[in-house]
TORKOL-770932 format. One record per residue: residue in one letter; x, z, y of N, C-alpha, C in turn. Coordinates in steps of 0.02 Angstrom, whole numbers, padded with zeros to 5 digits, always signed. Atoms other than C-alpha are relative to their C-alpha. Example, Ala and Ser with C-alpha at 12.3 -4.5 7.8 and 13.67 -1.06 7.14 Angstrom:
TORKOL-770932
A+00045+00000-00059+00615+00390-00225+00045+00000+00060;S-00042-00003-00059+00684+00357-00053-00039+00037+00055;
This chain:
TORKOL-770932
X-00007+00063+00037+05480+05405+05572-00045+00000-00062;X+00035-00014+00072+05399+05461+05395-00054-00015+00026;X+00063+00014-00037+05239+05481+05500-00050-00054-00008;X-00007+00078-00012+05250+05317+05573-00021-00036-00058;X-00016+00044+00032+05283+05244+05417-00084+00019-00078;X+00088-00021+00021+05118+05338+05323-00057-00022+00007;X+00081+00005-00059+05000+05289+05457+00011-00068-00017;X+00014+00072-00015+05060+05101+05450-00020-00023-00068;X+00049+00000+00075+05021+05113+05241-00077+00012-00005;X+00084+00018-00004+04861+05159+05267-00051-00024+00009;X+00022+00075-00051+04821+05046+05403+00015-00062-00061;X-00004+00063+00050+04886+04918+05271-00072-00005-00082;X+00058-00016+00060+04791+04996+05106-00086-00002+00038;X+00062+00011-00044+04634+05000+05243-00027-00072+00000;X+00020+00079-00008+04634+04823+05277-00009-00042-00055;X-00007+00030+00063+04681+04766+05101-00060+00023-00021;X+00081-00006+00011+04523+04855+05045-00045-00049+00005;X+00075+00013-00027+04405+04788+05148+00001-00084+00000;X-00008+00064+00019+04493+04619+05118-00054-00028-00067;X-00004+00011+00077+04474+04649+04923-00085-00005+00000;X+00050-00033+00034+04297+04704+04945-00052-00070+00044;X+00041+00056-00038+04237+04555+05079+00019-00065-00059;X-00006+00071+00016+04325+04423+04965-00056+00023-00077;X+00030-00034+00072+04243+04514+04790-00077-00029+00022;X+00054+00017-00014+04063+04501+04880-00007-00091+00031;X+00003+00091+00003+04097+04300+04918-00002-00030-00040;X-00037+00060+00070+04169+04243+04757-00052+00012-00036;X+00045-00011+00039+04040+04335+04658-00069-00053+00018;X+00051+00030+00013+03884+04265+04720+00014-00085-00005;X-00013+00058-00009+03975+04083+04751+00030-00018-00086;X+00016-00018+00058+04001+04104+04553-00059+00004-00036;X+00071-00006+00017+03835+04153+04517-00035-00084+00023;X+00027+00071+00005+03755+03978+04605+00029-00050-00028;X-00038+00037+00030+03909+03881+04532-00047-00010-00062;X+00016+00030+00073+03838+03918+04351-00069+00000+00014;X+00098+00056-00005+03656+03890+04402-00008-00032-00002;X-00003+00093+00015+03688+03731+04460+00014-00019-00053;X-00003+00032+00071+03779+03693+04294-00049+00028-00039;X+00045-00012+00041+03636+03774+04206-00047-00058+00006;X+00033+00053-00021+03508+03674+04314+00006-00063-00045;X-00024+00061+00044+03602+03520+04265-00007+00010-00076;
């Protein structure tokens, strides 16, 4: 059971990662052209 219950945390902390790290590399550059444009302007 402990095992089990190890392996399915990791699997969780795994995914959450790669969540944190796909949404981090979106927001940033969609940020970055946001204030260009308002610079632009």
């Amino acid at each position: 059971m402990k095992q089990g219950v190890i392996v399915t945390l990791v699997v969780l902390g795994q995914i959450l990662s790669t969540i944190g790290v796909v949404l981090w590399f979106a927001i940033l550059p969609t940020m970055g052209l946001l204030s260009w444009f308002s610079l632009l302007k």
